[in-house]
Every structure is written in C-alpha cells, then in structure tokens.
N, CA and C atoms of all chains as a GROMACS GRO file, in nm:
protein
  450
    1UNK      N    1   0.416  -0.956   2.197
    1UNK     CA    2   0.520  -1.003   2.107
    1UNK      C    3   0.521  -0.923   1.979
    2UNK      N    4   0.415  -0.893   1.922
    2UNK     CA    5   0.388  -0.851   1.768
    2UNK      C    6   0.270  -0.736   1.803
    3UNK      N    7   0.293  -0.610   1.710
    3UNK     CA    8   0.131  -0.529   1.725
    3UNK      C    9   0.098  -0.510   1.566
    4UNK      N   10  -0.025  -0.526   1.567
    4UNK     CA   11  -0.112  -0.581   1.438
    4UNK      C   12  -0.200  -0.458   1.403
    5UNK      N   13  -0.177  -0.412   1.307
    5UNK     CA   14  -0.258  -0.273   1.250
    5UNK      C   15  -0.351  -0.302   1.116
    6UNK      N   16  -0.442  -0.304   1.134
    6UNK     CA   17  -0.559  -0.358   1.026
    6UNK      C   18  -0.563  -0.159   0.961
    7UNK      N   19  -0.555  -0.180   0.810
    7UNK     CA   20  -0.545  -0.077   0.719
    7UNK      C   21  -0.541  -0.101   0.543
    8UNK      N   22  -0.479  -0.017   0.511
    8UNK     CA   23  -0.497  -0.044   0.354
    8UNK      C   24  -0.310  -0.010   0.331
    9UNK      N   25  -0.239  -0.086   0.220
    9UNK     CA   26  -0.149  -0.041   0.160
    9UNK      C   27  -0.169   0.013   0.036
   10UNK      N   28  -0.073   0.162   0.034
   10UNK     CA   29  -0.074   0.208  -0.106
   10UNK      C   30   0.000   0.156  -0.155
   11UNK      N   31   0.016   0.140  -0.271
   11UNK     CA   32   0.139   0.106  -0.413
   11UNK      C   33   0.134   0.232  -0.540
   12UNK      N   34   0.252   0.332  -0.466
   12UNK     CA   35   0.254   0.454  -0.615
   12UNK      C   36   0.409   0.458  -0.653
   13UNK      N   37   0.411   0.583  -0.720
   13UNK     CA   38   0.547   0.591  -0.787
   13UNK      C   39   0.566   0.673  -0.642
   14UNK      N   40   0.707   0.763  -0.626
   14UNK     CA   41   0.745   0.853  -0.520
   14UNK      C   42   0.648   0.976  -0.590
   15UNK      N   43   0.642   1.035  -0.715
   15UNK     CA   44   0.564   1.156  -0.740
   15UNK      C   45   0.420   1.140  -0.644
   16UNK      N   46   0.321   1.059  -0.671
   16UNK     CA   47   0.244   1.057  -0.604
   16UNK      C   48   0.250   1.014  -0.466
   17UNK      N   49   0.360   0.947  -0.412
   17UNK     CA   50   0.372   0.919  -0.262
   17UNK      C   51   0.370   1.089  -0.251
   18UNK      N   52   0.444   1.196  -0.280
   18UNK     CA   53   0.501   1.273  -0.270
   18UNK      C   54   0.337   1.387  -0.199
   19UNK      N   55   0.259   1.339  -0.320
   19UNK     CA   56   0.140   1.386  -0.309
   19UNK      C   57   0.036   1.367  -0.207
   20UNK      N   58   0.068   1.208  -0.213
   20UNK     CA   59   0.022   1.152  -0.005
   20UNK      C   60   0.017   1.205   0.097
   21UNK      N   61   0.136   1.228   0.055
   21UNK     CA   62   0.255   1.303   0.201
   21UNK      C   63   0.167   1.455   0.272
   22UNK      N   64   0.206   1.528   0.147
   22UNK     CA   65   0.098   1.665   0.180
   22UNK      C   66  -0.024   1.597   0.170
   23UNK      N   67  -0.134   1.536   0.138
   23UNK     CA   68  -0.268   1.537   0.157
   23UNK      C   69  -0.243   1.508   0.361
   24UNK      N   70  -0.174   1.425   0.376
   24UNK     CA   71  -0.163   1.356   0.467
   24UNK      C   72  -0.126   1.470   0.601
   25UNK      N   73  -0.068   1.559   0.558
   25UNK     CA   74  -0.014   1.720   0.654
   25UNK      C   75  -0.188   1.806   0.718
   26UNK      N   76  -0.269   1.773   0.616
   26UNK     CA   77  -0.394   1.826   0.673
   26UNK      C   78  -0.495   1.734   0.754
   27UNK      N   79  -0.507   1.570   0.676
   27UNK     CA   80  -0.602   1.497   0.762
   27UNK      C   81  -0.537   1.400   0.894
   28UNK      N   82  -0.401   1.309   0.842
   28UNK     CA   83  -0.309   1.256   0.915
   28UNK      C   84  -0.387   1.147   0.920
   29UNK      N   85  -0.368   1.052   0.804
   29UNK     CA   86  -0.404   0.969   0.807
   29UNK      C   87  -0.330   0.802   0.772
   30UNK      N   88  -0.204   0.883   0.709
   30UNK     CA   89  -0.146   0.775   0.743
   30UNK      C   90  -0.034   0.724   0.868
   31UNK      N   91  -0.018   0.594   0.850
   31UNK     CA   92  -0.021   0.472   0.996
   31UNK      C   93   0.090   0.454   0.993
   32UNK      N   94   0.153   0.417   0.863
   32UNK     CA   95   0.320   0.394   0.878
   32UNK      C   96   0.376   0.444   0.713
   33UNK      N   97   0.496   0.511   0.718
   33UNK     CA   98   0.549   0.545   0.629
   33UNK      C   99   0.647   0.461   0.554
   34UNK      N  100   0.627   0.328   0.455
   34UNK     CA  101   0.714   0.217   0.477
   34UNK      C  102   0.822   0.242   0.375
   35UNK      N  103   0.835   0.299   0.269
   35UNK     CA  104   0.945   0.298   0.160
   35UNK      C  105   0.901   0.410   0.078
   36UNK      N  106   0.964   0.401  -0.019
   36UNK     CA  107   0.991   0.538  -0.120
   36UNK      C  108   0.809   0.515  -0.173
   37UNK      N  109   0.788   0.364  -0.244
   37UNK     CA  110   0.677   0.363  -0.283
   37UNK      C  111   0.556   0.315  -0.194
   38UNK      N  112   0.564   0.282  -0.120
   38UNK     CA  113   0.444   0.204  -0.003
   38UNK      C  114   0.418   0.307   0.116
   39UNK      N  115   0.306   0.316   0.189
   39UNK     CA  116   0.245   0.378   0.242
   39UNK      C  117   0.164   0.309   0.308
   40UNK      N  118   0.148   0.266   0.455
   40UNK     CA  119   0.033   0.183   0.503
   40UNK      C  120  -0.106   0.335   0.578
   41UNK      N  121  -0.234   0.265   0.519
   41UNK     CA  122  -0.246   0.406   0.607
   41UNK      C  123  -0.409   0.378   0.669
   42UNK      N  124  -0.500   0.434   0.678
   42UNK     CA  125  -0.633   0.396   0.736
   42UNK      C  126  -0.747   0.348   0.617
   43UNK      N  127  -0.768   0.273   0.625
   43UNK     CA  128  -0.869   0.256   0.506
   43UNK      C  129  -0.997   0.339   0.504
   44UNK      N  130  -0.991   0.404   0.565
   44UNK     CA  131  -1.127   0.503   0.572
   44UNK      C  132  -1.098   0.682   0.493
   45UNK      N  133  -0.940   0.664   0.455
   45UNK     CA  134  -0.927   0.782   0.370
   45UNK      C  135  -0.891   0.725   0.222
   46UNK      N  136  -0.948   0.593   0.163
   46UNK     CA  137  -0.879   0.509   0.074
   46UNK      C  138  -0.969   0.623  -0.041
   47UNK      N  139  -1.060   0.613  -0.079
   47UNK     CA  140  -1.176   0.678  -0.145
   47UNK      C  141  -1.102   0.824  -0.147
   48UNK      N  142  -1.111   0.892  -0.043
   48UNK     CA  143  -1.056   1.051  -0.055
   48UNK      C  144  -0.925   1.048  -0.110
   49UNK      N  145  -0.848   1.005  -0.086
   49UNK     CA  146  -0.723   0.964  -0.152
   49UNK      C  147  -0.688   0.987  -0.296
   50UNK      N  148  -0.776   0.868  -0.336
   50UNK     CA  149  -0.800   0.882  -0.462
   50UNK      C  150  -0.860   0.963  -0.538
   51UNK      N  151  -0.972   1.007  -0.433
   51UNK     CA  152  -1.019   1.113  -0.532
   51UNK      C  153  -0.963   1.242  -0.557
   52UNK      N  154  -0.864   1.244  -0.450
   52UNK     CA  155  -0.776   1.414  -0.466
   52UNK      C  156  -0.691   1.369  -0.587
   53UNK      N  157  -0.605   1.273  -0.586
   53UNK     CA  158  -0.524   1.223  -0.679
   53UNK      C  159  -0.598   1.220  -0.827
   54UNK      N  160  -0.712   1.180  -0.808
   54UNK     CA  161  -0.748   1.184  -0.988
   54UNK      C  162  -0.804   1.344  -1.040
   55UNK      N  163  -0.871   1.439  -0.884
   55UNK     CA  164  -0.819   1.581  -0.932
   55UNK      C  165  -0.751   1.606  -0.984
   56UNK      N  166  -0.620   1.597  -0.949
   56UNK     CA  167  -0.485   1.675  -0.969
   56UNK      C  168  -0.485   1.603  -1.093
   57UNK      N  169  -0.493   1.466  -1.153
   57UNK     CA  170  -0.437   1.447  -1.264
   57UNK      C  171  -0.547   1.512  -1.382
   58UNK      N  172  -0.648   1.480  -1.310
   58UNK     CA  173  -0.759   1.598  -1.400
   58UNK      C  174  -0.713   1.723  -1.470
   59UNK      N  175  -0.636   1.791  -1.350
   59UNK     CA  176  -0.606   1.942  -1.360
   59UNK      C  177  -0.490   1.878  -1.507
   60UNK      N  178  -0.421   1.808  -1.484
   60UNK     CA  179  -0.316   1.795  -1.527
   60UNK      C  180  -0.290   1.754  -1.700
   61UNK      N  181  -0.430   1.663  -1.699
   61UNK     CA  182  -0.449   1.595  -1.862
   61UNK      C  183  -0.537   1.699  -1.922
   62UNK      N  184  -0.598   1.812  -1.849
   62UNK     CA  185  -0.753   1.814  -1.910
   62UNK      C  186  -0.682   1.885  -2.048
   63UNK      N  187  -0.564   1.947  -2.056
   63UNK     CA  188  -0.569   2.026  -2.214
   63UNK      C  189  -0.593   1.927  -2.323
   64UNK      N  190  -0.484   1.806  -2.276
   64UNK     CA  191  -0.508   1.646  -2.348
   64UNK      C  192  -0.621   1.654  -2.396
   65UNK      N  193  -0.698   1.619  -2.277
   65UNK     CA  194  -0.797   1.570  -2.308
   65UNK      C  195  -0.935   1.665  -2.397
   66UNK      N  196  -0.928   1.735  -2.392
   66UNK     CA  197  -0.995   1.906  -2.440
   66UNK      C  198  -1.015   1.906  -2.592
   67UNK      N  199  -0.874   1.820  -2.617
   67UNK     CA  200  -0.840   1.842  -2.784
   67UNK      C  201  -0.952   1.805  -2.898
   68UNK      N  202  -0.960   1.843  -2.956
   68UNK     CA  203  -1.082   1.721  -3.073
   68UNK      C  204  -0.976   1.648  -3.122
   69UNK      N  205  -1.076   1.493  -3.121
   69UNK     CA  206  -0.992   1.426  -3.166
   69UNK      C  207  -0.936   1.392  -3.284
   70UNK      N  208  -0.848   1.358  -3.327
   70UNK     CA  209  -0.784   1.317  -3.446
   70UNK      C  210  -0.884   1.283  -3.564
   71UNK      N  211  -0.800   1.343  -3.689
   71UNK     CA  212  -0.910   1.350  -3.824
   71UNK      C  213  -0.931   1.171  -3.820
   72UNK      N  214  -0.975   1.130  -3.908
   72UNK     CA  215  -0.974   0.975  -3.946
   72UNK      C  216  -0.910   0.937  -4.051
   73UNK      N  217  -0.838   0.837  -4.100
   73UNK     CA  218  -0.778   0.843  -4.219
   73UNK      C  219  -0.858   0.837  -4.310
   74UNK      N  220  -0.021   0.825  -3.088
   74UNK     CA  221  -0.125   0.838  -3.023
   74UNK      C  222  -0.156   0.719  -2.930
   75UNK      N  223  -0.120   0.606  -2.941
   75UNK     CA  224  -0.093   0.559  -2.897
   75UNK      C  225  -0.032   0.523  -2.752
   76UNK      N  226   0.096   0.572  -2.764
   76UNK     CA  227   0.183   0.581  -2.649
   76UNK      C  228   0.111   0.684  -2.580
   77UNK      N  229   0.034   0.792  -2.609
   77UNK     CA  230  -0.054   0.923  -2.547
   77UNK      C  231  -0.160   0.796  -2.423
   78UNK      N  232  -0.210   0.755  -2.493
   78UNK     CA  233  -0.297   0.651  -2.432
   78UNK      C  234  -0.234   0.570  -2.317
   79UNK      N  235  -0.142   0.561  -2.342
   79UNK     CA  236  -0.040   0.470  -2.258
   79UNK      C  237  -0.005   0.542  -2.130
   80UNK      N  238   0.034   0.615  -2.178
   80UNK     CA  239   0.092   0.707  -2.077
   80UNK      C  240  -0.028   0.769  -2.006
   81UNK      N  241  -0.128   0.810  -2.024
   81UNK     CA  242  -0.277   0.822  -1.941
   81UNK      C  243  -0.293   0.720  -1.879
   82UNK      N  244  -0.294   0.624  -1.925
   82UNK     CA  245  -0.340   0.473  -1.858
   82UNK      C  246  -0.257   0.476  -1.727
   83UNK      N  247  -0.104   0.494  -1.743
   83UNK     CA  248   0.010   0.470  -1.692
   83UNK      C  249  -0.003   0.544  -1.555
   84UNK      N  250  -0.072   0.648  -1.580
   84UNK     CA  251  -0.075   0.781  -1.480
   84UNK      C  252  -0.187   0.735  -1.393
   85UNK      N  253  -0.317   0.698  -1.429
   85UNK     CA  254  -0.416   0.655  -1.376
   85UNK      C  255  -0.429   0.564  -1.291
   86UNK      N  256  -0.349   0.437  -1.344
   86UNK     CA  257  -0.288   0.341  -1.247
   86UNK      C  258  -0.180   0.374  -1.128
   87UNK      N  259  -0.159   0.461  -1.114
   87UNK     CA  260  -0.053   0.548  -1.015
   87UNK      C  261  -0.058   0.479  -0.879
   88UNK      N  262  -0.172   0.458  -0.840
   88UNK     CA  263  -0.190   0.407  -0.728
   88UNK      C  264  -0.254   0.281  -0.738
   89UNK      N  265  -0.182   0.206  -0.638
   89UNK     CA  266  -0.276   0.052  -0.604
   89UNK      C  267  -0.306   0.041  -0.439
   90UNK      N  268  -0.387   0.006  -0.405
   90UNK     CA  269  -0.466   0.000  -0.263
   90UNK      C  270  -0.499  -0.114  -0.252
   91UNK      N  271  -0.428  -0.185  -0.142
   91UNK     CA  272  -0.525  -0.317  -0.127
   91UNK      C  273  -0.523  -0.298   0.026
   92UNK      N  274  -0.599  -0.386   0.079
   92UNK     CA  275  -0.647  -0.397   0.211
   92UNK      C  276  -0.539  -0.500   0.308
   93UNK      N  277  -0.512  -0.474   0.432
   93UNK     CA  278  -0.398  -0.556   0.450
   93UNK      C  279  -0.374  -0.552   0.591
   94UNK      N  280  -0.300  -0.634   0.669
   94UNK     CA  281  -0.268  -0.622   0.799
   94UNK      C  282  -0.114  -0.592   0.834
   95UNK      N  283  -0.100  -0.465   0.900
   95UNK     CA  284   0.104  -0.440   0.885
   95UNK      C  285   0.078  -0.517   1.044
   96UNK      N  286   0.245  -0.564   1.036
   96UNK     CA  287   0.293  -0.645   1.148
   96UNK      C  288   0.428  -0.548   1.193
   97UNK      N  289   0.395  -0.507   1.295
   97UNK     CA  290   0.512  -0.464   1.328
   97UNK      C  291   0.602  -0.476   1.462
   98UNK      N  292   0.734  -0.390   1.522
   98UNK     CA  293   0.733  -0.433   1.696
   98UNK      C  294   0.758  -0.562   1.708
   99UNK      N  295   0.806  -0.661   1.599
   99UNK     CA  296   0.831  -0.758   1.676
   99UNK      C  297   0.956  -0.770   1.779
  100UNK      N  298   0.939  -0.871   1.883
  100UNK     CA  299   1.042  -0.925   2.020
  100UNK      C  300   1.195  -0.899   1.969
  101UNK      N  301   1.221  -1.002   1.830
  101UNK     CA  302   1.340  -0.996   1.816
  101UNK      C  303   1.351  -1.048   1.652
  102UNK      N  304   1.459  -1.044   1.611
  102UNK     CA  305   1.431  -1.043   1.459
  102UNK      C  306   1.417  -1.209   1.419
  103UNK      N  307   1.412  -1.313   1.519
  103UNK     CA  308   1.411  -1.441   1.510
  103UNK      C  309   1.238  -1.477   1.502
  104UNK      N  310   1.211  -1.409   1.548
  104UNK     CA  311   1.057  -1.404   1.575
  104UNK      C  312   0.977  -1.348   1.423
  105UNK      N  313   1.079  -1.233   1.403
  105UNK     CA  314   1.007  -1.158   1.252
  105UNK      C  315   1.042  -1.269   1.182
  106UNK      N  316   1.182  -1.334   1.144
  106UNK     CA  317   1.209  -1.414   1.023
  106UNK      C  318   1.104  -1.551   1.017
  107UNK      N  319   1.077  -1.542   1.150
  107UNK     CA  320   0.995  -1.699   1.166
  107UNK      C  321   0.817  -1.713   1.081
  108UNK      N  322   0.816  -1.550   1.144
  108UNK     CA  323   0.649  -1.536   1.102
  108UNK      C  324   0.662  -1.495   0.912
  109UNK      N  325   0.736  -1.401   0.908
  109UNK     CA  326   0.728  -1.375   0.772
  109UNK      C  327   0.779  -1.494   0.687
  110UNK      N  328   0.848  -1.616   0.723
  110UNK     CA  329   0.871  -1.706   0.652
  110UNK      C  330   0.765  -1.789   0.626
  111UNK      N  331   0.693  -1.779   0.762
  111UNK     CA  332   0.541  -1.866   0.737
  111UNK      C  333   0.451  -1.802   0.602
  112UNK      N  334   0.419  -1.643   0.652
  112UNK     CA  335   0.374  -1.573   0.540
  112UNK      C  336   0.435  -1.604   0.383
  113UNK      N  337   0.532  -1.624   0.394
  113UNK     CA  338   0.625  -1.624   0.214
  113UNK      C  339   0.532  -1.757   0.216
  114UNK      N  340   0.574  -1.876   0.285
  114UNK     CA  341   0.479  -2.014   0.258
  114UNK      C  342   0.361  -1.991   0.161
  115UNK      N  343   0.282  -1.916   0.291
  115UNK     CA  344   0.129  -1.874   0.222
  115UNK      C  345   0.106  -1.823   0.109
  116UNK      N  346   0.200  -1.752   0.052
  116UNK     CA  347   0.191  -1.626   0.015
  116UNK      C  348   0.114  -1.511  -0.010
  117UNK      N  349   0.098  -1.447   0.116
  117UNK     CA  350   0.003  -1.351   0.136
  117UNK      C  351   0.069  -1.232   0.132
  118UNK      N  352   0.219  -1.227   0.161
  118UNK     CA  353   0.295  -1.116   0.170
  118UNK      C  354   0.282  -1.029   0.047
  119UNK      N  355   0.235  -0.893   0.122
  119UNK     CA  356   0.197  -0.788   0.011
  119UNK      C  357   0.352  -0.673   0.005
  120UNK      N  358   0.425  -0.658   0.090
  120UNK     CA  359   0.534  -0.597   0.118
  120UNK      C  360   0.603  -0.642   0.272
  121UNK      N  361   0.703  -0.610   0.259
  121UNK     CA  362   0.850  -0.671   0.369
  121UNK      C  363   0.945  -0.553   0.364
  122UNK      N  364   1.035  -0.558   0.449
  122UNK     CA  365   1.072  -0.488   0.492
  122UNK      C  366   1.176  -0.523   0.625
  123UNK      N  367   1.347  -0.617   0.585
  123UNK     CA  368   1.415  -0.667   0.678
  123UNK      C  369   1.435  -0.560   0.780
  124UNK      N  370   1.478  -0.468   0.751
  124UNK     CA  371   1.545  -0.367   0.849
  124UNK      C  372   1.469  -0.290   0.949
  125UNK      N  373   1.318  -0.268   0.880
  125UNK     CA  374   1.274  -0.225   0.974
  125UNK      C  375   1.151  -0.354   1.051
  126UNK      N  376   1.222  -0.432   1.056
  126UNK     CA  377   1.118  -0.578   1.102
  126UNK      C  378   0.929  -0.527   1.066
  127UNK      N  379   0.906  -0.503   0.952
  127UNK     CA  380   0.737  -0.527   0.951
  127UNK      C  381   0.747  -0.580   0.818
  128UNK      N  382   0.623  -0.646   0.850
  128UNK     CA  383   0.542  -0.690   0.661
  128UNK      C  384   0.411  -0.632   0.683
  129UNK      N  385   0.358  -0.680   0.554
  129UNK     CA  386   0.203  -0.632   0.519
  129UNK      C  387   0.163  -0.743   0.462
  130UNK      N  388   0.015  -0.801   0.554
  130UNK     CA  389  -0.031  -0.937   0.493
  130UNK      C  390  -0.143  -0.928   0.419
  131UNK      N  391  -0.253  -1.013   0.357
  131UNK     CA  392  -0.354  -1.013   0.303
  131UNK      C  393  -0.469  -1.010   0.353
  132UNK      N  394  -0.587  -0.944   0.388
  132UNK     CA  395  -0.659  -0.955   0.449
  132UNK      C  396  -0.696  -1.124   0.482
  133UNK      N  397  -0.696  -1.210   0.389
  133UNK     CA  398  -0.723  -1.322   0.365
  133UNK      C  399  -0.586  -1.407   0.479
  134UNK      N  400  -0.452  -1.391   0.430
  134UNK     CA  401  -0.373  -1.434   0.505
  134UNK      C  402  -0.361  -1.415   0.652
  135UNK      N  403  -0.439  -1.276   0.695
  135UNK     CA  404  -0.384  -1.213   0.853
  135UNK      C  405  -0.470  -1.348   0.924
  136UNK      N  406  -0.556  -1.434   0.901
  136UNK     CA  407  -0.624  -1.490   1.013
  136UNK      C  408  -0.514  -1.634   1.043
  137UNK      N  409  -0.452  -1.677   0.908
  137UNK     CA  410  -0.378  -1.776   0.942
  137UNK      C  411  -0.209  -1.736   1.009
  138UNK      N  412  -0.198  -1.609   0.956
  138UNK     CA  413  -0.083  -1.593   1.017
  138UNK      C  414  -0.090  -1.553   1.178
  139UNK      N  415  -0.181  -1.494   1.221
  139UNK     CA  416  -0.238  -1.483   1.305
  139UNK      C  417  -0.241  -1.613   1.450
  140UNK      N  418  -0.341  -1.703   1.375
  140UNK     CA  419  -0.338  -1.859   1.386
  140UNK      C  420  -0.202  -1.886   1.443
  141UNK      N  421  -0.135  -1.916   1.365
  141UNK     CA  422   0.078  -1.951   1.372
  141UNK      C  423   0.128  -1.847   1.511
  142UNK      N  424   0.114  -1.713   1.501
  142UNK     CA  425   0.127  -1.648   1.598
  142UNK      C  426   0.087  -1.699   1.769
  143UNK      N  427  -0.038  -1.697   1.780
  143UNK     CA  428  -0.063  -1.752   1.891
  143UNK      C  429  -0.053  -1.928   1.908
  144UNK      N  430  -0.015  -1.990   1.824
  144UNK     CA  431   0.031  -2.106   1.874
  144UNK      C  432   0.140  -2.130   1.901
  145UNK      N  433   0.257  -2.018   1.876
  145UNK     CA  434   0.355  -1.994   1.891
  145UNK      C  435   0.397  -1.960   2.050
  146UNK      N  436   0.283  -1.842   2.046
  146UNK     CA  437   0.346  -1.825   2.205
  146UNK      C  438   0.234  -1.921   2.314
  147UNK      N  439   0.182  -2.011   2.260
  147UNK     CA  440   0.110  -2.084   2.340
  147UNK      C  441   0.183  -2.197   2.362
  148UNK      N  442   0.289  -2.196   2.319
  148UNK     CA  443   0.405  -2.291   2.260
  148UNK      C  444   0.492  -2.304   2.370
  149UNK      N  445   0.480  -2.152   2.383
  149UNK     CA  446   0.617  -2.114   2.452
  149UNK      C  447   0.641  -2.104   2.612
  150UNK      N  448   0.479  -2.066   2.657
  150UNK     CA  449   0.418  -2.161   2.791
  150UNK      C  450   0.449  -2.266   2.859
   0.00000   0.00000   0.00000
C-alpha cells in the first residue's frame, strides 16, 4: 500500500540545496528530491554534509573573519 | 556590526537536519489524505507534499503512524 524510507530531512535555502545537489553527483546519497528547499536523503552522509557545507562557508567568511576586531569605544 | 553577526549566524543555520520517515507510493490519494490527516492530528508532520503524495514524519511519530497504517489494512481484510 505505502513504502516507508527511514532517513534524515534537510531544511536549506535553494543556494545550499544547490550545493547538495553537486556534493550529491559524486557520493549519491540522496533518497528523494522533495522541493526547492527539502531534500530527504541517508542519514549516514548527515555529518559529511555538513561538514563540506561549513568548508565552503569557511572559504567564504574567512576574510570576515581574519579582520582584527573593532577598536573599543 | 551587528547585522555582520546576523548574517553569519543566518548563513550557519543554512541547514536543518532532522531525522524522519518519508512515506511515499501511496495506492491512491484517499489513502495519502487519510494517513497524513492522522499525522497533522499527531503532529509529527515535518514536510507534505499534495501532488506528489509523500510526507516526512518524526522519528517519534513513524511508529504510531505506522500503528494506523496496518490497522488499516487489517481493516480491510
């Protein structure tokens, strides 16, 4: 009647679905592709996932973050 | 500086992951509206989806919806 897939849902914006998508072209790990923002996929790439994702934002803040910070008043 | 903060925060939170059971393939869409209405009851429903008949339940919810499922077609026997 019904088929039942035990996994994890993502919740991102489309930029990072976007980013899913290609991680997802090399390991293939996700299960169902459900909307612009949701993603159902294996819970055993939940960890790698994330950790490519906070790379890239790594790459992305580090000048941010690099800066010295602000004098004090 | 502020809003700088915000907007890091904002970025970081990018993703949410929770653990969950997708339902999909159901018989006929009388069958989807029946189960996912049970689910709204519960409310375990993590995402829906009319058109393409699936939801996504709670790890916590999949055993009762589950439950409803097979008494359903034990029903129907």
């Amino acid at each position: 009647m019904v088929k039942v897939i035990k996994g994890v849902l993502l919740q991102c914006d489309p930029t990072v679905k976007q980013v899913i998508l290609n991680l997802d072209e090399r390991d293939h790990f996700i299960i169902e592709d459900l909307d612009e923002t949701h993603v159902f996929v294996e819970a055993s790439c939940v960890e790698k996932v994330k950790k490519s994702l906070e790379d890239l934002l790594e790459e992305n803040t580090y000048k941010f973050e690099s800066q010295p910070p602000n004098n004090k008043d | 500086v502020i809003d700088q903060i915000r907007l890091w925060e904002m970025e970081r939170n990018r993703l949410q992951a929770s653990e969950g059971h997708l339902y999909e393939q159901f018989r006929c869409q009388a069958d989807y509206d029946n189960v996912l209405r049970y689910a709204q009851t519960l409310g375990v429903v993590l995402w829906s989806n009319a058109r393409k008949c699936m939801f996504v339940v709670t790890e916590v919810g999949h055993q009762q919806v589950r439950a409803f499922i097979q008494k359903r077609i034990a029903q129907r026997k």
